[in-house]
C-alpha positions in Angstrom: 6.3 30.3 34.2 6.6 27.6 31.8 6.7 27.7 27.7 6.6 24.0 27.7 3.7 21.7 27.2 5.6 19.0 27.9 7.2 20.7 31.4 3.5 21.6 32.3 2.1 17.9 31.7 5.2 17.0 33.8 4.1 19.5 36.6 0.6 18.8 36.4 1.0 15.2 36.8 3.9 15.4 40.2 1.4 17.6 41.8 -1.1 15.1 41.5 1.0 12.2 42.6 1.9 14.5 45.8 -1.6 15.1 46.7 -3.4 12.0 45.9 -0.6 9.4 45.8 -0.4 7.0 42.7 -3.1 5.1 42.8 -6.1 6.9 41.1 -7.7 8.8 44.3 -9.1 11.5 43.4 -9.2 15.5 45.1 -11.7 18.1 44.7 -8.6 20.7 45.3 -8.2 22.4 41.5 -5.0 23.0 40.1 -5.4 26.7 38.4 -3.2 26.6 34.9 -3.4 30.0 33.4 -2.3 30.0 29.4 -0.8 33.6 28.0 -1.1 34.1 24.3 -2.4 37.4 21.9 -3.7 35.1 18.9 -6.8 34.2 20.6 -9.4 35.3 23.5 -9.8 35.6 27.1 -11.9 33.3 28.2 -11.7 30.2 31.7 -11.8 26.5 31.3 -12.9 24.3 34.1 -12.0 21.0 33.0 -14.3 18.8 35.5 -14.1 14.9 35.9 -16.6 12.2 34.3 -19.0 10.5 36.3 -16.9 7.4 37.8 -19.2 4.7 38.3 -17.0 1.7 39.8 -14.5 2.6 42.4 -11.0 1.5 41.5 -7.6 1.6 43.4 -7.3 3.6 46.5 -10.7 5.6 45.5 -13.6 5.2 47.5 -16.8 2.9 47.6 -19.2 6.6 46.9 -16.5 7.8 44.1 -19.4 8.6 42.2 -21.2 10.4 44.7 -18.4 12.6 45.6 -17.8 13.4 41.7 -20.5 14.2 41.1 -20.7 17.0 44.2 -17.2 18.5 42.6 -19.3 18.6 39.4 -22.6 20.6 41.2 -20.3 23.0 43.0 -19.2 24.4 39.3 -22.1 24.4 37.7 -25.1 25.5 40.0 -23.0 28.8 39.7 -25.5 31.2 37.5 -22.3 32.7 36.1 -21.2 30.1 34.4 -21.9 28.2 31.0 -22.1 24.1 30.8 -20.3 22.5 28.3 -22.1 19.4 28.1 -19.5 16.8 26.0 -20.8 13.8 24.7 -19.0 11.4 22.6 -20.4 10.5 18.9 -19.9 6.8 19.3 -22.3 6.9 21.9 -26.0 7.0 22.9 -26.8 11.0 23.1 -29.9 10.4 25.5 -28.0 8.1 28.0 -25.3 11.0 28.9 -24.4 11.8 31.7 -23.3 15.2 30.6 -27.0 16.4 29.9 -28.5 14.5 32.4 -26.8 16.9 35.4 -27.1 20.0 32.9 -30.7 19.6 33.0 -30.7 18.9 36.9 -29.3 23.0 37.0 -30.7 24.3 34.2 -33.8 22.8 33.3 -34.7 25.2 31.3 -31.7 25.3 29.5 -30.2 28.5 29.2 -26.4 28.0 30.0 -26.2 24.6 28.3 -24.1 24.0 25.1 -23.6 20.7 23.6 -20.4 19.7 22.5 -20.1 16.2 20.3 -16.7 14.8 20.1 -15.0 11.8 18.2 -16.8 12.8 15.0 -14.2 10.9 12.9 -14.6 8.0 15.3 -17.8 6.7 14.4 -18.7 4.1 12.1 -18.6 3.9 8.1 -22.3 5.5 7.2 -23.7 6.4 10.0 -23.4 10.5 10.9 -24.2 13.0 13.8 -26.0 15.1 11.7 -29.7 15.3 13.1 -27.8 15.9 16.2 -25.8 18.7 15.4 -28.9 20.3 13.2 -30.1 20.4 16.6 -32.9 18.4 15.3 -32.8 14.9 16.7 -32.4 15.7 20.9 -32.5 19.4 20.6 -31.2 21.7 22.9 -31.9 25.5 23.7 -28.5 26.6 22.3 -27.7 23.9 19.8 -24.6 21.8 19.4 -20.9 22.0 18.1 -19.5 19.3 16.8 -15.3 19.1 17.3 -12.6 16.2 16.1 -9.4 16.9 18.7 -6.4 15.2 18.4 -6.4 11.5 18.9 -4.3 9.6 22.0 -1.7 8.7 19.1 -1.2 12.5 18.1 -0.7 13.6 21.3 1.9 11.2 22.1 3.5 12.0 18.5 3.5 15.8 19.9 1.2 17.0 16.7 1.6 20.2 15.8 -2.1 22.3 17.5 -2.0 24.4 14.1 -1.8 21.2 12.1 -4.8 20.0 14.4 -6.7 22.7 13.5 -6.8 22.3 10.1 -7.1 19.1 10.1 -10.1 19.8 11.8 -11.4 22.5 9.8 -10.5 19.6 6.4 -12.9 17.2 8.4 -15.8 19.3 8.4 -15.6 20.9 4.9 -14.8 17.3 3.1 -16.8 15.1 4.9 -20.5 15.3 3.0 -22.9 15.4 6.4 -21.0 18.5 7.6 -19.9 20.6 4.9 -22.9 22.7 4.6 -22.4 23.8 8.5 -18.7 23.6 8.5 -18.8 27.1 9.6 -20.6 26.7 12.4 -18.3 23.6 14.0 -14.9 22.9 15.2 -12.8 24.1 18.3 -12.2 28.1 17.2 -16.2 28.3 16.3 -17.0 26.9 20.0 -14.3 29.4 21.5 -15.3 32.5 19.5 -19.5 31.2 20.5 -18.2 31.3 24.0 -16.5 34.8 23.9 -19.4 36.1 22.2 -21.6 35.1 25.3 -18.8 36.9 27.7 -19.4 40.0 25.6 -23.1 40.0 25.8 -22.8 39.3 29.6 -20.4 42.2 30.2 -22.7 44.5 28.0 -25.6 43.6 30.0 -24.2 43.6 33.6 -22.1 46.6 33.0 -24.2 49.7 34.0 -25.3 47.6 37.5 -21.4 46.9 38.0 -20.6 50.6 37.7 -23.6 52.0 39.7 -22.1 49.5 42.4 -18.9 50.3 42.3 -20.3 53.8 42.6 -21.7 52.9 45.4 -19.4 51.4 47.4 -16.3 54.4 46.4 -19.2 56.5 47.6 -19.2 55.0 51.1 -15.0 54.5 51.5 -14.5 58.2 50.4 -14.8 59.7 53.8 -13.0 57.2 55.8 -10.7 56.9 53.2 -9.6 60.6 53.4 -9.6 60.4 56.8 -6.6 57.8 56.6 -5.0 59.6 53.8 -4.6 62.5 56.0 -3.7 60.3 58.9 0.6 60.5 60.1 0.2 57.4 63.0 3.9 58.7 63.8 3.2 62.3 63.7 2.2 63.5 67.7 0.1 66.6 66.3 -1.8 64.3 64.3 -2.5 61.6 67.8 -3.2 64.4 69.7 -6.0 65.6 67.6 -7.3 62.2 67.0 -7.2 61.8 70.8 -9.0 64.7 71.4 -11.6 64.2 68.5 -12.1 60.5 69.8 -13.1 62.0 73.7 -15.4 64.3 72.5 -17.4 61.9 70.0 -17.6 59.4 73.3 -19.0 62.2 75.4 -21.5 62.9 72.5 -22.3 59.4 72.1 -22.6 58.9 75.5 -24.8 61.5 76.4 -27.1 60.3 73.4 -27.4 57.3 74.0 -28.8 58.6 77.9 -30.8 61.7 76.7 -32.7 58.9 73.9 -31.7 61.6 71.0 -29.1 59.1 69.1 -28.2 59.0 65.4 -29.5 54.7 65.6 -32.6 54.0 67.8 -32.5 50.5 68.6 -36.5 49.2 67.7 -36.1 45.7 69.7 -34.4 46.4 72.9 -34.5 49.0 76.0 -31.8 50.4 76.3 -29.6 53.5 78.0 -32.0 56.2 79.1 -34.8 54.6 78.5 -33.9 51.4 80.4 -33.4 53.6 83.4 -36.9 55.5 83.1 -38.1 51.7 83.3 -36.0 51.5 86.1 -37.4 54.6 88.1 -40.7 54.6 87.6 -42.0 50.2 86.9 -39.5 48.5 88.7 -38.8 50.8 91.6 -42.4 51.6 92.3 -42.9 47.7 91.9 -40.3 46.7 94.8 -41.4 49.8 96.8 -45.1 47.5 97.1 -43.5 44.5 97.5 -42.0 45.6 100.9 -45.9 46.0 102.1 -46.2 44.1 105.2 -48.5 40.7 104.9 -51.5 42.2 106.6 -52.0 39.0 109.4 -48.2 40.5 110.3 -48.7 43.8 110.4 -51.8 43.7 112.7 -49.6 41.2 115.0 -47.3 43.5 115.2 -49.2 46.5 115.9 -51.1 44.4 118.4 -48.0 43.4 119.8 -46.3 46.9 120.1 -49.9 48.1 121.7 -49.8 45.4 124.8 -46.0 46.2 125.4 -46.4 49.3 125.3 -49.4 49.4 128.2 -48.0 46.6 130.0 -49.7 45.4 133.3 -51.8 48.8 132.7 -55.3 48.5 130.5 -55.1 51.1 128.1 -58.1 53.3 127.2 -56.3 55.0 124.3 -54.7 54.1 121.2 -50.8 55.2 122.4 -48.7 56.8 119.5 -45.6 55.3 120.8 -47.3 51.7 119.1 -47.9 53.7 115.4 -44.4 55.4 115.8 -42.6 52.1 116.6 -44.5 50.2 113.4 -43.8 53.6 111.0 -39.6 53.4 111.8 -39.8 50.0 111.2 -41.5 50.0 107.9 -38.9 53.5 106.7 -36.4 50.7 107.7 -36.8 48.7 105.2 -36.3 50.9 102.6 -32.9 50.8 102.2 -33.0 47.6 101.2 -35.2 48.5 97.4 -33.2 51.8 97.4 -29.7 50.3 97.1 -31.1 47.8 94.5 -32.6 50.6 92.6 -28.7 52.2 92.3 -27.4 48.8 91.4 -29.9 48.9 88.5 -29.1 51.9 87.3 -25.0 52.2 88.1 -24.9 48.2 85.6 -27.0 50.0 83.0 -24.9 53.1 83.0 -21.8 50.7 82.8 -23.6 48.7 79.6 -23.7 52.0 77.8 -20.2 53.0 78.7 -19.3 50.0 77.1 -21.9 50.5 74.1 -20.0 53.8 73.2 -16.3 52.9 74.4 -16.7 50.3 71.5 -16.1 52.3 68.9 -12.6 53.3 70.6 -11.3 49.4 70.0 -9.1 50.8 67.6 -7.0 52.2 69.9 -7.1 49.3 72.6 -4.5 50.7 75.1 -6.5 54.3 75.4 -10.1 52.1 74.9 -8.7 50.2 78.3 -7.2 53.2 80.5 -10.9 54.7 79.5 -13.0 52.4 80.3 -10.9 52.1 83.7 -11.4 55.8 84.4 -15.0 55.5 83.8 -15.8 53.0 85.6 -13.4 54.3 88.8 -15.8 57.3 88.5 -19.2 55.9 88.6 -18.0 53.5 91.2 -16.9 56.3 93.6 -20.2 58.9 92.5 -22.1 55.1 93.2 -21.3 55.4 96.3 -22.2 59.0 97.4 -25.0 58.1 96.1 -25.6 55.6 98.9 -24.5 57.6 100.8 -26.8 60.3 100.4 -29.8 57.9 100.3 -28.9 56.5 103.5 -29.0 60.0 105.0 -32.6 60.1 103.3 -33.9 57.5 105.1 -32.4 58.5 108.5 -33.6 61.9 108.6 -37.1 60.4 107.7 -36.0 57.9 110.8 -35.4 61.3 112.8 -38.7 63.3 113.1 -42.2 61.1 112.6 -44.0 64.3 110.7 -47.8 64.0 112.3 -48.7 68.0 111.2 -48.1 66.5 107.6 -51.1 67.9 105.3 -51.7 64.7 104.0 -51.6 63.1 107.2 -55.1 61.9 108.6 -54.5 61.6 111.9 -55.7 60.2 115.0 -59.9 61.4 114.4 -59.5 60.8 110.7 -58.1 57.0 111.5 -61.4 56.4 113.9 -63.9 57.4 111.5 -62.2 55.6 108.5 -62.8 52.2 110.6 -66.6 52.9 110.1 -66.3 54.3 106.6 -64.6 51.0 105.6 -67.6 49.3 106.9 -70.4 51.2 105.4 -68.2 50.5 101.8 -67.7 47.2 102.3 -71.9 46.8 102.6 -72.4 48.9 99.9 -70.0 46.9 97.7 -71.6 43.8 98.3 -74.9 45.6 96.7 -73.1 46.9 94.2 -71.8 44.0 92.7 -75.3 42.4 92.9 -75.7 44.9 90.6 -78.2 46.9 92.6 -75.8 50.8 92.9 -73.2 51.2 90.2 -70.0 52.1 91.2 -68.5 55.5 90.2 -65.7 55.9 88.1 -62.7 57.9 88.8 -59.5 58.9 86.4 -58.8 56.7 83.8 -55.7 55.0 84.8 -54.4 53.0 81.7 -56.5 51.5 78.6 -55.2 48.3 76.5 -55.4 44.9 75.1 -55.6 42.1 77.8 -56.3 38.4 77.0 -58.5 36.4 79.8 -57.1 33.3 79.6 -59.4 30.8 82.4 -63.3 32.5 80.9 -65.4 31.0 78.3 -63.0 27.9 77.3 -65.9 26.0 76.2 -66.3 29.0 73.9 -63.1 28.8 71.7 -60.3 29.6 74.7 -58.6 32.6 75.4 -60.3 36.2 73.9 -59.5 39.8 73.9 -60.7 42.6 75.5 -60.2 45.8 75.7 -59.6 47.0 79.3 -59.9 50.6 81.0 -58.3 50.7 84.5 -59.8 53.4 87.1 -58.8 54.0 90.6 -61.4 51.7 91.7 -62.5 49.7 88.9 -61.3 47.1 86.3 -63.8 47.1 83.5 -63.4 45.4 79.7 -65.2 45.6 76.2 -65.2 44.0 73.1 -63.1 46.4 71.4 -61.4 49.7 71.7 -64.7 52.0 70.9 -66.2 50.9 74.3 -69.3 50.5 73.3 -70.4 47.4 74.7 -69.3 46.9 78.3 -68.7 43.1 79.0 -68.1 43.6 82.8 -66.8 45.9 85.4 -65.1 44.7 88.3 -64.4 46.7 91.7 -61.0 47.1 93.0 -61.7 46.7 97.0 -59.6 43.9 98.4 -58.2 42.8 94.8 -54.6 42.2 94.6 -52.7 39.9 92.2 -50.6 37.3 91.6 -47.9 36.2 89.0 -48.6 33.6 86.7 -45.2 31.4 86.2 -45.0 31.6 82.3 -45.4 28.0 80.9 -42.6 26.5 78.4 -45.4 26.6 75.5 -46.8 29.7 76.0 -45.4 33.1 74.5 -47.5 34.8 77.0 -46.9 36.5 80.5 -49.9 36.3 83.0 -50.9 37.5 86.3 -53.7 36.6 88.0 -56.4 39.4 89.8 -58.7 38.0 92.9 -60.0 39.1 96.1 -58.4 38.8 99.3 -62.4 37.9 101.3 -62.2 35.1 99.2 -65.0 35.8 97.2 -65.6 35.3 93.2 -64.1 38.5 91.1 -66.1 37.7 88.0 -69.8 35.7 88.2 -68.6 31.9 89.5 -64.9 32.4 89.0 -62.2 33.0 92.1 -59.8 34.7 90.1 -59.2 36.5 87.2 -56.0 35.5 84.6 -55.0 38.2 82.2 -52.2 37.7 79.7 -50.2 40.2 77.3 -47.9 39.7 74.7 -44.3 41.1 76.5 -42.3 41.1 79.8 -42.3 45.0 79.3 -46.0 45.2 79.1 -46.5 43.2 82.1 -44.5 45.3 84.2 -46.2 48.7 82.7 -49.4 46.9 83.9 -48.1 45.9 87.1 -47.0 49.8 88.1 -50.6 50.9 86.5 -52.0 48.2 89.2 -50.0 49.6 92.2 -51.7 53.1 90.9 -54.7 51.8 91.4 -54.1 50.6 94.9 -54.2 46.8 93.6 -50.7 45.5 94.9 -49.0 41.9 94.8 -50.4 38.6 96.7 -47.6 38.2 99.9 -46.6 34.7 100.2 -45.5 34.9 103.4 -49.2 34.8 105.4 -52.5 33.7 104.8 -53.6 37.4 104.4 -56.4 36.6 106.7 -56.6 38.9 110.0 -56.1 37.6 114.0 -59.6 36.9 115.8 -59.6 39.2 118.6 -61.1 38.8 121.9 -61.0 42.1 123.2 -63.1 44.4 120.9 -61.0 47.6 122.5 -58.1 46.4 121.2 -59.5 46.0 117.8 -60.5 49.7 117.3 -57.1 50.2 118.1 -55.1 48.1 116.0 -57.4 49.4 113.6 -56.6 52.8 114.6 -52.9 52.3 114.0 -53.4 50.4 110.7 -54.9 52.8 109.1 -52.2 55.9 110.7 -49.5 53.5 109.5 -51.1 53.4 106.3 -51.4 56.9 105.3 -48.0 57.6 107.0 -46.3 55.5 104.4 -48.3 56.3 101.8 -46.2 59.8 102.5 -43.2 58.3 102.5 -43.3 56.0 99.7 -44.6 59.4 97.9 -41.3 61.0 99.0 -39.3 58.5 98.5 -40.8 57.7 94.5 -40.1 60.9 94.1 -36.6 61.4 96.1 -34.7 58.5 94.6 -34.4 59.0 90.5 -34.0 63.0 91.2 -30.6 62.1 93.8 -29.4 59.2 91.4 -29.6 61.7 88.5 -27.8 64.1 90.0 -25.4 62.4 91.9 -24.8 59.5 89.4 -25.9 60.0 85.6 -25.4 63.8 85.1 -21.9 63.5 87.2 -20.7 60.7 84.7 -21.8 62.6 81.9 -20.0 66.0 83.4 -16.8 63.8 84.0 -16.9 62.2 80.4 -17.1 65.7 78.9 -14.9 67.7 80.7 -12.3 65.8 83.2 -11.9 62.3 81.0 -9.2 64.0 78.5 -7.3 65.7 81.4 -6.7 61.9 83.4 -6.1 60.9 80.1 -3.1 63.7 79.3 -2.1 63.2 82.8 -0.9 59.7 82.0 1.7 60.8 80.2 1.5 58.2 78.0 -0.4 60.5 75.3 1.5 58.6 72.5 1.4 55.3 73.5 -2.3 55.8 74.2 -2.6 56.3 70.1 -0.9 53.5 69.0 -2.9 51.2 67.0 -4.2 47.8 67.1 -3.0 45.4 64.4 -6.6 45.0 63.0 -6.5 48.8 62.8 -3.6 48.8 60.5 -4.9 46.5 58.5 -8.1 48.0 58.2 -6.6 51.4 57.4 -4.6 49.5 54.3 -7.1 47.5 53.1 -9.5 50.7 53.0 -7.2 52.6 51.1 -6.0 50.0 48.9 -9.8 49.0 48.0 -10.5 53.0 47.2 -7.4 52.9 45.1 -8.9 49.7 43.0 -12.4 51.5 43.1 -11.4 54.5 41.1 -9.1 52.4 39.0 -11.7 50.0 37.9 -14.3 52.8 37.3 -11.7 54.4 35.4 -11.1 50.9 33.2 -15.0 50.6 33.0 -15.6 54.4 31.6 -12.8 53.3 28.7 -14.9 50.2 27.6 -17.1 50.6 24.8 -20.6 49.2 25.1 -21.5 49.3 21.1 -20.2 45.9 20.6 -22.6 43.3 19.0 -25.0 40.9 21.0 -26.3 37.4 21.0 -29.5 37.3 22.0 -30.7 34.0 23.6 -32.5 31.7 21.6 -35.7 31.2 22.2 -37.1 28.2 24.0 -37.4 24.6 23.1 -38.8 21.0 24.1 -36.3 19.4 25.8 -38.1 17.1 28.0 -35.9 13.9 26.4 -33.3 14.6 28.7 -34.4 12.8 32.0 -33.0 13.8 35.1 -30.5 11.8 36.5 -32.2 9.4 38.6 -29.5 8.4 41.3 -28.0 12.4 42.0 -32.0 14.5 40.6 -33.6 14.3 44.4 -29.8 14.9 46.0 -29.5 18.4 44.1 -32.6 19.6 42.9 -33.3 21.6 45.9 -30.4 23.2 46.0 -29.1 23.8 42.4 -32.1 23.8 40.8 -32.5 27.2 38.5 -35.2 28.7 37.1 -34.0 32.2 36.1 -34.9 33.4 32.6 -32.3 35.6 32.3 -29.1 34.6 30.5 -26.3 33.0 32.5 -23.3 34.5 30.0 -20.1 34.6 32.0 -18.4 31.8 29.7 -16.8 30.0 32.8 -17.8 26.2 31.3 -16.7 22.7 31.8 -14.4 21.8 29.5 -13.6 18.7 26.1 -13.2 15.9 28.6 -9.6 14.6 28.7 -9.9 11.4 26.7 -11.4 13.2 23.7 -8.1 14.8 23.3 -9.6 18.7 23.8 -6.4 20.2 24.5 -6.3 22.7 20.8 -8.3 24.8 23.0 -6.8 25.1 25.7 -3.5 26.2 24.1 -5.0 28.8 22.3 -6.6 30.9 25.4 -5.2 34.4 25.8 -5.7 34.4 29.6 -7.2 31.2 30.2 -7.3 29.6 33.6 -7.9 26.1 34.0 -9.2 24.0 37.1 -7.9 20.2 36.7 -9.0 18.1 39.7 -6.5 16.6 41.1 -6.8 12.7 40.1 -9.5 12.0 37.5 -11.6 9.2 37.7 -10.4 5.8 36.3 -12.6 6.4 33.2 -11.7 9.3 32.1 -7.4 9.4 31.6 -5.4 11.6 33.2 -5.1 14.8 31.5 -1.8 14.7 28.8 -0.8 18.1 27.3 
């Protein structure tokens, strides 16, 4: 606290010297001065530097680039008035003032002139036309000011005797007298304070309804930490309690898909493990399918062993039995991945919902631990349990099954598949149409490798049956563009390229003949990895499964026709028998994870958690609260407090106060935008807003002009000195 000019010019000038040295560098740090005083009004000052154009002393080679930035980061602000001060004694259109006024306000509403050194310029010559606003005009005119000179303020002249010297000026001197009203220092302030009032009028009933707003949102959290004791164990033992239950709601939510948020971008929780059960399971489940030059090497294999020296007349069920257990086998294998899958995404939305518990870190951590200890040990019943699945299937080979075709079946399906395979190869010469079955899945497909002489890549609409894969031109299916049979289709993935935003999979035929007129293959493309596997499971549905890269696909040449019919034989037993079993087991695994994993989890959560918790026996260290917490819980309160205090101010202001409307509009293309700084800033500070920029925070009387009357007669007036000023402007004296 100071009452001293002289003591704050002392200050002013040491903290300089500290920061910049003695040598005329130069600090975009501002030194905040605030001036006390009930004779006049409130109203800030930001005294900002003039546009140094040769560096001097210790200041740098781009001194005037770098002022010229600290001058931009005051005024772009909307909220703030320019002062633009231009000296008498010099040419108006070359200032520099103007020049970056018009660079963030071209269209000048925030800009006031202000001409200084009035009593400096020469014998018959005025500022008149200027200060009519006639000569260069601007938007909001000009005021014309006569501060104390360099010799006054080192004879410590009185700032009353200033001002009346002043107000003497202007009513003597015969240019000004007839708008001697309308200049000097205490007609700039009071112009200034009438644009704060006009501002505060105009922004008021937004300011309220926000404040409003935001006590609005605080009031219930608020009250909760009002009522709050963080020493009292009643109260922890509540809020304990209150916190378990909400994460067993939360929890369960976030599985059952019936949450307060539902997340538009990303799977996740319950739905993430449908996804799991029935696209991605389903999906590995095919890609354990045998390659079929493999399989029938095998079964032919397992056929001779089984006969040995002997020539067998009949298929022997040992062969089909030894194949089956082999291919149940392998099951264990997708099955244990499948309650990987689902045990990580249970574990992501524990940690989703323990979130909100970071509060309380020590009881977030002995939670989470807990947790996790549980769905590790249910995890592993789980296995448990599926590997008891797969050996009882492993125990009895089920032959009397209903869906079963058995041994005559199998024999007369070998000619069946020969009398298709004819009549597909009429039917795509378009001789006998093929039937359609059950419409599988319909939706937009892109073929990416047809008609690229045509304009690329198109859409279609496609409809997948159980043994077709037809398209049209749109979603009415109206006009058919083609229909292509499923027998001996399978597909392939497509590795997405890096300039693509497409995922692709390719269709074709394993006889290696063309799927559609002269092409081999057929590449389809959709928009999402989601989609593709949704089409992928749709495809297994429809009997078309994934290419196996381990084979040619291409059967053994056998010698021994016999033999033949009876690897044949087996093939297709093997095939229906598995069909059973992947049945089962599709349907087998999601209902045992369920219960033995997700609904356990959620049972523990609700019922056990808080009793492992309580038998800690830590209940109150568990409570205590982060530091962040604390903080939090102050800050809330403390900003609720200001809330109501501030809409309590606001409801005692009066609004019927009088207004200055903004002139209107005027030519001002004279002032030029500064050449070297226009193209640096007009992007970013550039403004274009019609509505008034009142809050009076402006640039203030430059230094050498001796502006300092106004600054002494601020109420609450807060002033930002840089911390050296350029060499041509002095340092600031008070």
């Amino acid at each position: 606290m100071f009452t001293d000019f002289g003591e704050i010019r002392a200050e002013i000038e040491s903290e300089t010297d500290r920061l910049t040295g003695t040598k005329k560098n130069i600090s975009p740090v501002p030194i905040h001065l605030q001036i006390h005083s009930p004779h006049v009004l409130d109203l800030t000052l930001v005294d900002l530097p003039g546009i140094t154009k040769v560096p001097v002393g210790d200041q740098p080679a781009d001194i005037e680039y770098q002022v010229r930035d600290m001058v931009m980061q005051y005024i772009c602000k909307e909220n703030c008035l320019i002062l633009a001060v231009t000296p008498a004694n010099t040419d108006l259109a070359n200032s520099d003032a103007l020049k970056l006024a018009k660079d963030v306000d071209p269209q000048g509403q925030r800009t006031i002139g202000v001409i200084t050194k009035l009593d400096l310029m020469d014998k018959g010559t005025d500022a008149r036309e200027i200060l009519e606003n006639r000569l260069l005009p601007l938007r909001r005119g000009y005021v014309g000011v006569v501060n104390r000179s360099q010799k006054d303020i080192d004879g410590r002249k009185d700032i009353n005797a200033a001002l009346q010297a002043e107000k003497n000026f202007f009513r003597s001197h015969p240019a000004y007298s007839h708008m001697a009203t309308r200049m000097g220092t205490p007609y700039l302030q009071k112009m200034l304070n009438q644009q704060l009032t006009s501002h505060i009028r105009e922004k008021l009933p937004a300011f309220r309804s926000h404040l409003h707003s935001q006590l609005l949102s605080l009031n219930r959290e608020a009250e909760e930490y009002r009522k709050y004791v963080p020493d009292d164990p009643t109260q922890r033992t509540k809020t304990l309690l209150q916190l378990v239950q909400r994460l067993a709601v939360d929890f369960e939510k976030l599985i059952e898909g019936s949450g307060d948020k539902v997340d538009t971008e990303y799977l996740s929780g319950g739905a993430k493990i449908n996804r799991i059960f029935h696209e991605q399971f389903p999906h590995e489940l095919v890609k354990l399918e045998s390659d079929e030059r493999d399989l029938r090497r095998e079964i032919m294999f397992a056929i001779r062993n089984i006969h040995g020296v002997r020539t067998g007349l009949f298929t022997p069920d040992l062969a089909f039995e030894a194949i089956v257990k082999k291919q149940i086998s392998r099951l264990s294998e997708p099955c244990m991945k499948l309650v990987d899958l689902v045990s990580q995404e249970l574990i992501t939305s524990l940690y989703q919902c323990i979130d909100k518990l970071a509060s309380f870190p020590k009881l977030r951590n002995e939670t989470e631990k807990i947790v996790n200890t549980e769905i590790q040990e249910q995890e592993n019943k789980c296995r448990e349990q599926i590997l008891l699945l797969i050996e009882v299937q492993l125990a009895y080979i089920n032959t009397k099954h209903e869906d079963f075709v058995g041994f005559t079946c199998a024999q007369q399906m070998i000619c069946q598949n020969k009398e298709k395979i004819a009549a597909n190869l009429i039917g795509n010469q378009g001789l006998t149409p093929l039937s359609s079955l059950i419409v599988i899945r319909k939706g937009w497909l892109t073929i990416n490798n047809i008609g690229i002489m045509k304009g690329g890549a198109r859409e279609y609409w496609f409809v997948l049956s159980a043994e077709s894969l037809s398209w049209f031109r749109d979603d009415e299916e109206k006009e058919k563009k083609y229909m292509l049979p499923l027998d001996n289709v399978k597909y392939r993935d497509i590795e997405k390229s890096f300039m693509s935003s497409k995922f692709s999979f390719a269709l074709f035929n394993t006889e290696l003949r063309n799927v559609y007129k002269d092409y081999r293959h057929l590449e389809l493309a959709c928009g999402s990895q989601e989609e593709l596997d949704s089409w992928r499971s749709s495809l297994l549905r429809a009997g078309v499964y994934p290419e196996n890269t381990t084979g040619n696909g291409t059967p053994d040449i056998f010698t021994d026709p016999q033999l033949e019919r009876q690897v044949e034989t087996i093939r297709n037993l093997v095939d229906s028998y598995m069909s059973i079993i992947y049945k089962t087991v599709r349907d087998l695994m999601p209902k045992t994870i369920m219960h033995l994993i997700i609904n356990s989890v959620k049972e523990f959560i609700g019922s056990e958690l808080l009793a492992q918790l309580y038998a800690l026996g830590e209940c109150s260290s568990l409570m205590e609260e982060s530091a962040q917490q604390q903080q939090h819980r102050e800050h809330v309160l403390q900003t609720h407090a200001a809330l109501k205090e501030a809409l309590s101010v606001i409801a005692e202001i009066s609004t019927a106060t009088c207004t200055t409307p903004l002139p209107p509009p005027i030519d001002s293309s004279w002032v030029l935008p500064h050449c070297p700084n226009h193209q640096r800033k007009k992007s970013s500070c550039r403004s274009t807003s019609r509505t008034p920029a009142p809050i009076p925070t402006a640039p203030g009387p430059k230094s050498e002009d001796g502006d300092h009357n106004l600054n002494r007669q601020q109420h609450r007036f807060t002033r930002c000195v840089p911390r050296r000023q350029p060499p041509a402007v002095p340092k600031v004296k008070l």
